[in-house]
C-alpha positions in Angstrom: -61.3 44.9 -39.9 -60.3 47.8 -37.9 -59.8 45.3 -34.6 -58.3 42.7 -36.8 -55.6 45.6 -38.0 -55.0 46.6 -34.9 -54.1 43.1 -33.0 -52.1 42.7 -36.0 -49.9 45.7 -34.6 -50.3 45.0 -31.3 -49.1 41.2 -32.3 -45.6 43.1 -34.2 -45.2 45.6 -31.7 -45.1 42.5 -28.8 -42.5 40.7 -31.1 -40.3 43.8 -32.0 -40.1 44.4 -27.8 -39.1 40.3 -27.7 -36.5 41.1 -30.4 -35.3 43.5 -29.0 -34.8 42.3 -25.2 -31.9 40.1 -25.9 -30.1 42.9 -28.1 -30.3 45.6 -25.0 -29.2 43.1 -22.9 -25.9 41.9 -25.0 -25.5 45.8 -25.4 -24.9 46.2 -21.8 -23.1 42.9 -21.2 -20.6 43.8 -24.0 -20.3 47.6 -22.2 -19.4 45.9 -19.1 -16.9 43.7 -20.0 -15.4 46.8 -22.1 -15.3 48.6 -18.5 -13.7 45.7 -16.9 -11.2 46.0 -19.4 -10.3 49.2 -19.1 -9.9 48.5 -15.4 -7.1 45.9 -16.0 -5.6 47.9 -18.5 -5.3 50.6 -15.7 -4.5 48.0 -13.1 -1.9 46.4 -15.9 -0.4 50.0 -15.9 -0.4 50.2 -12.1 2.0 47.2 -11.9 4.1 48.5 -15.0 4.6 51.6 -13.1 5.0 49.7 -9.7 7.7 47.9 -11.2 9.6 51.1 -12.3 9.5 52.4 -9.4 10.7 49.4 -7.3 13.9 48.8 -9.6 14.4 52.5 -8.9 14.0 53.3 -5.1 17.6 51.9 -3.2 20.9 53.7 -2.2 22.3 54.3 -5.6 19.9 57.3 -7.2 19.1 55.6 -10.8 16.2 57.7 -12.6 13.5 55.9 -14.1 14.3 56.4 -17.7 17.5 54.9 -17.0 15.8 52.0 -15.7 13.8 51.7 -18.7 16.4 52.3 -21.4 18.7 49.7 -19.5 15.6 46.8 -19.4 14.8 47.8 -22.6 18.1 46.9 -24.5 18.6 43.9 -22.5 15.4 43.1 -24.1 15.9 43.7 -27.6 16.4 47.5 -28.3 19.7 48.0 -29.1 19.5 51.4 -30.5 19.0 52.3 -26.7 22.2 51.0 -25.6 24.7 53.3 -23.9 24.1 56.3 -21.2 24.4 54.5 -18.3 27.8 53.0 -16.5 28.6 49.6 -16.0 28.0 50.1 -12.2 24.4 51.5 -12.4 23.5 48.3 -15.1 24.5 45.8 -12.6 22.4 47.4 -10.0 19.4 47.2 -11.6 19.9 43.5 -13.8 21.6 41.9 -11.4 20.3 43.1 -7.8 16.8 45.3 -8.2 15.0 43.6 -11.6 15.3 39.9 -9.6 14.2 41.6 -6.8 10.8 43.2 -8.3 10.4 40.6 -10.3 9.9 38.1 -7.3 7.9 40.3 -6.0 5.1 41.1 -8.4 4.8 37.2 -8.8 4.9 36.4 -5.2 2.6 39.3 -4.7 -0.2 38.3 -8.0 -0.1 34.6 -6.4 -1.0 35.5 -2.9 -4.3 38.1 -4.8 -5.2 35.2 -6.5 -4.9 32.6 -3.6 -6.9 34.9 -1.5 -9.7 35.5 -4.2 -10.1 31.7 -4.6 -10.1 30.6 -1.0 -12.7 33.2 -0.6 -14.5 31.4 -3.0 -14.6 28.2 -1.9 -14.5 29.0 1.7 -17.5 31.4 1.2 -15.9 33.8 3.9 -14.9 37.1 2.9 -11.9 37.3 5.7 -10.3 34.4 4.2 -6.8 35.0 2.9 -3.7 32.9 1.9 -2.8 32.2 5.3 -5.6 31.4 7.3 -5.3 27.2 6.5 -1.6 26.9 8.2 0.0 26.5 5.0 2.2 29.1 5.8 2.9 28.4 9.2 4.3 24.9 8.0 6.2 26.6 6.1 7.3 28.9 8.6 7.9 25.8 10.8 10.4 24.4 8.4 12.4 27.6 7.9 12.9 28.4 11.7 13.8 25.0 12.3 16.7 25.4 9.6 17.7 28.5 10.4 17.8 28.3 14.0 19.8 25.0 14.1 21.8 25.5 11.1 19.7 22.9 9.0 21.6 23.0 5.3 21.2 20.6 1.8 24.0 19.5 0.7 24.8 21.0 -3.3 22.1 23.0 -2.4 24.2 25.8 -0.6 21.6 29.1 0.4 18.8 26.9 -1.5 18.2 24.7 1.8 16.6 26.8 3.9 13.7 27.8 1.5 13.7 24.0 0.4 13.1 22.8 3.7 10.4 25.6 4.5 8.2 24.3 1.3 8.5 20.9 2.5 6.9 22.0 5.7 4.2 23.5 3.9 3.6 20.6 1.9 3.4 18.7 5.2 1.0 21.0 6.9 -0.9 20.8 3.0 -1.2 17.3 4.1 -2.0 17.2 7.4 -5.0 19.7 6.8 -6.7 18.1 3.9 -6.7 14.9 5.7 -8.5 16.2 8.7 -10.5 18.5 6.2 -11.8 15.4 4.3 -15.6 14.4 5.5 -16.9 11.8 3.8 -15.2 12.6 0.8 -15.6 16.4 0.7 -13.7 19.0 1.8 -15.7 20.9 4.6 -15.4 24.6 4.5 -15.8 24.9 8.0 -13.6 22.3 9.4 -11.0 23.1 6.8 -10.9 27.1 8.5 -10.8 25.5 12.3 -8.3 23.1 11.3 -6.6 25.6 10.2 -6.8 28.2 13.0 -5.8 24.6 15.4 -2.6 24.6 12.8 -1.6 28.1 13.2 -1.8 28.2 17.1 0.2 24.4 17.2 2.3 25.7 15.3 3.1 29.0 16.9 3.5 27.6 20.0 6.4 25.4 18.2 8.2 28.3 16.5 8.2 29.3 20.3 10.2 26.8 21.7 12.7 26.7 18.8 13.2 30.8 19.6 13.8 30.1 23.0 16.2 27.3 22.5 17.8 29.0 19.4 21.6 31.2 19.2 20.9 34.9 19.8 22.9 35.6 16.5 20.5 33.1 14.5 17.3 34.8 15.9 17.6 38.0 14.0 17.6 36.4 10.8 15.1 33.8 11.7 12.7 37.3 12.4 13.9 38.8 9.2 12.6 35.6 7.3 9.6 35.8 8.9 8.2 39.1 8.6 9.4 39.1 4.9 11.7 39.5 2.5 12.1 39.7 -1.3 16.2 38.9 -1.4 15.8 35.8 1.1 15.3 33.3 -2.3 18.5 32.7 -3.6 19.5 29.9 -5.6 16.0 28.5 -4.9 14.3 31.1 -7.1 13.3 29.7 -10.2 11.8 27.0 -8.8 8.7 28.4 -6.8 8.7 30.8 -9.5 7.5 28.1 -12.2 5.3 27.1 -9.3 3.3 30.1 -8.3 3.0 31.0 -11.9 1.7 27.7 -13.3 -0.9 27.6 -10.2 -1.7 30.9 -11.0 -3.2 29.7 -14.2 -4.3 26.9 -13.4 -6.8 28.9 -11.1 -8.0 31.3 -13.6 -8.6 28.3 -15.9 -11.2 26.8 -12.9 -12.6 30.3 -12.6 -16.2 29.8 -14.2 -16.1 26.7 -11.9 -15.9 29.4 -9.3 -18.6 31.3 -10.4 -21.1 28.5 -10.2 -19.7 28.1 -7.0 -20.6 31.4 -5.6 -24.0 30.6 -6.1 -24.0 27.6 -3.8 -23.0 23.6 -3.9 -26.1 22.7 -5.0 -26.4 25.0 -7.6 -23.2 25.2 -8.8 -23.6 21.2 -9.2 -26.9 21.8 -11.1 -25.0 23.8 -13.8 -22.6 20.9 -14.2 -20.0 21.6 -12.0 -17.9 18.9 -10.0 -18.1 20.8 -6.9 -16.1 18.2 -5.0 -13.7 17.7 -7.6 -13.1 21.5 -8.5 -13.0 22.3 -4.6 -10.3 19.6 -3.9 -8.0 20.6 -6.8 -8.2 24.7 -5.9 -7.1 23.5 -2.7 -3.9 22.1 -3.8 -3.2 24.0 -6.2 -4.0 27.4 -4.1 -1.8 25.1 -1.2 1.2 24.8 -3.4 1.0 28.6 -4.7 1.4 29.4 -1.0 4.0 26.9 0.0 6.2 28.2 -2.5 5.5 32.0 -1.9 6.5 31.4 1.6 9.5 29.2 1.1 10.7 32.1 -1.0 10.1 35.1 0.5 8.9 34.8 4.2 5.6 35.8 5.2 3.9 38.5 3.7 0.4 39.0 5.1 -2.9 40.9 4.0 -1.9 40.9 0.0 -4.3 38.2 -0.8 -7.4 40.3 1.6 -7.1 43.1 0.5 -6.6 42.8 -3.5 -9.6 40.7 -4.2 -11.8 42.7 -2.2 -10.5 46.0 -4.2 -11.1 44.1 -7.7 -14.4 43.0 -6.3 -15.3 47.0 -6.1 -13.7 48.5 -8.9 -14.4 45.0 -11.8 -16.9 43.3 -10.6 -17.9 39.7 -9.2 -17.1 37.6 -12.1 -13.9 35.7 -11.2 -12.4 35.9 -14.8 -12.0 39.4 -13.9 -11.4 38.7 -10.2 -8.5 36.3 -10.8 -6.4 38.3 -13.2 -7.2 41.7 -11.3 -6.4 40.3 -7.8 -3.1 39.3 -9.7 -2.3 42.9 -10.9 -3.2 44.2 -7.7 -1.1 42.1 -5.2 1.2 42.0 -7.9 1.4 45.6 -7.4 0.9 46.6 -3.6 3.7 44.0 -2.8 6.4 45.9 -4.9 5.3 49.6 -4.0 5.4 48.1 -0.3 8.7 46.5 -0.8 10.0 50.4 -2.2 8.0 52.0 0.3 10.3 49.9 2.9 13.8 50.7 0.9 12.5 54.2 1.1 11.2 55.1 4.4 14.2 53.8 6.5 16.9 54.6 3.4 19.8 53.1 3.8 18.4 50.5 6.4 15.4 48.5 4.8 11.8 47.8 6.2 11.0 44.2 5.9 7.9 44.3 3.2 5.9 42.0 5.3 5.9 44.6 8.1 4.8 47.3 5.3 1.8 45.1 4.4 0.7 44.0 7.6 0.5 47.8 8.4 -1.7 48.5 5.7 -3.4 45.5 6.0 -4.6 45.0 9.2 -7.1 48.5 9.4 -8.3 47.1 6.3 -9.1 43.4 8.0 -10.6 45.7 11.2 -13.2 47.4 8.5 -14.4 44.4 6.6 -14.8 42.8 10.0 -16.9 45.1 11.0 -18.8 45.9 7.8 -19.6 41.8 8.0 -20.7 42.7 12.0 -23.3 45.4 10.7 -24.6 43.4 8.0 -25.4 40.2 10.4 -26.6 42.4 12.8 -28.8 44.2 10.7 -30.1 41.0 9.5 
């Protein structure tokens, strides 16, 4: 009887520990995604206070609560209206708010671009630039500027116009070669376009060479970036880079499943091919329009992701969004940083990032090298 008792407890004791199990482990799931949470509230609040700042770094001294009380009453808050001259509103409405605003969305597309093709590429020096997307896009913009190219009705609109439709024409020419038997190849899709980037270089060459001295200075501004190039072509990639952006995040539990392998991700019910092929494009169009709109900014979409991937975590419906906050971010503190440093003459921001991007390539580079060797 004694025995019988005690396999009896033994028996509850097993199923209280069963019962249990699950509860600890939905205990620390839901503290998890409380503290990646927080961390995009902080990183929300980094961009909120990025974007402060850039509207208030130029020339003209305009303090921050300025700034504030004059965004504010444009955007409903009346009873905050007055305190500021017409001068200073016109400054920041019409010149610095377009300005920042262009460049947290160029800046969120390029982190999420960069966390995605990292994804799918399975290579954690892969950024936004690395398939030639760009330097189609590049491509089309020195050919316009440096022989004048123009749409008609289309006035300061052409030049960016033309440099998307070079990126979509490198888009093309990439995913054709990239296609093997029906699937996009990772590797073939990087070496087609590293191939891309050098052709492509060597182009932009020639056009230098044969191009007006007086053209070549803005042809180099364009290039190494800058937020006031879009003009009346703004609203456009805009729309773009914003509906691709969440279009990603929407395929971002296809990424997950992806970062555990084809196979795998194909046993969990994924359309590996499908989901592959259409991040692509997407990521392809995000980066044509970027470019087209404000030249080339470089490292923004290697260094956020790796960031989120330290301070979130792994999961890309943190990764996505967080990347976004981040470039989002870093673009318009290097865009003041540029107003700033040189004040009244500007830094292009693509120069800024590159500079803080670039040590940052050299350490995961050779953080990669001392893992494989230590393999």
């Amino acid at each position: 009887m004694i025995l019988l008792n005690e396999h009896r407890m033994e028996l509850m004791t097993d199923a209280e520990e069963e019962h249990e199990a699950p509860c600890v482990a939905e205990g620390f799931l839901h503290k998890r995604k409380l503290v990646w949470s927080l961390w995009l509230l902080g990183l929300g609040v980094l961009m909120a206070v990025a974007f402060v700042v850039g509207c208030a770094v130029g020339p003209a001294a305009i303090s921050p609560l300025t700034i504030l009380k004059i965004v504010l009453s444009k955007l409903g808050f009346h009873s905050l209206e007055g305190g500021w001259s017409a001068t200073q509103e016109m400054i920041i409405l019409g010149i610095r708010v377009p300005r920042v605003v262009m460049g947290l969305i160029v800046g969120a597309s390029l982190g999420v671009v960069g966390a995605a093709f990292q994804c799918i590429l399975r290579n954690p020096l892969a950024d936004p630039f690395v398939l030639g997307v760009s330097s189609g896009a590049a491509l089309g913009a020195s050919v316009a500027i440096a022989f004048g190219l123009a749409i008609p009705m289309l006035h300061s609109a052409g030049t960016p116009l033309i440099a998307f439709m070079g990126a979509m024409l490198a888009t093309f020419i990439i995913y054709r070669i990239s296609m093997v038997r029906g699937n996009i190849n990772a590797h073939t899709l990087i070496l087609c376009g590293v191939i891309l980037n050098s052709f492509l270089a060597s182009v932009m060459m020639m056009i230098y060479a044969a191009a007006k001295p007086d053209r070549i200075y803005s042809l180099l501004l364009w290039l190494m970036g800058d937020l006031e190039s879009a003009g009346d072509w703004l609203l456009v990639p805009m729309l773009i880079m914003l509906a691709g952006m969440v279009w990603v995040y929407l395929l971002s539990p296809s990424m997950n499943a992806m970062t555990l392998g084809d196979e795998a991700a194909s046993a969990l019910g994924v359309n590996v091919k499908r989901a592959k092929q259409t991040i692509f494009l997407v990521c392809a169009l995000i980066v044509g329009s970027a470019v087209s709109a404000t030249g080339m900014i470089g490292f923004v979409g290697l260094v956020a992701p790796h960031i989120s991937r330290a301070l979130v975590t792994a999961d890309h419906r943190f990764v996505v969004p967080s990347s976004a906050l981040l470039g989002a971010a870093l673009v318009v503190l290097a865009d003041a940083f540029g107003r700033w440093i040189l004040s009244p003459a500007e830094l292009p921001v693509g120069a800024v990032t590159s500079l803080l991007g670039a040590p940052f390539f050299i350490y995961i580079l050779r953080k990669r090298a001392r893992n494989v060797w230590s393999d």
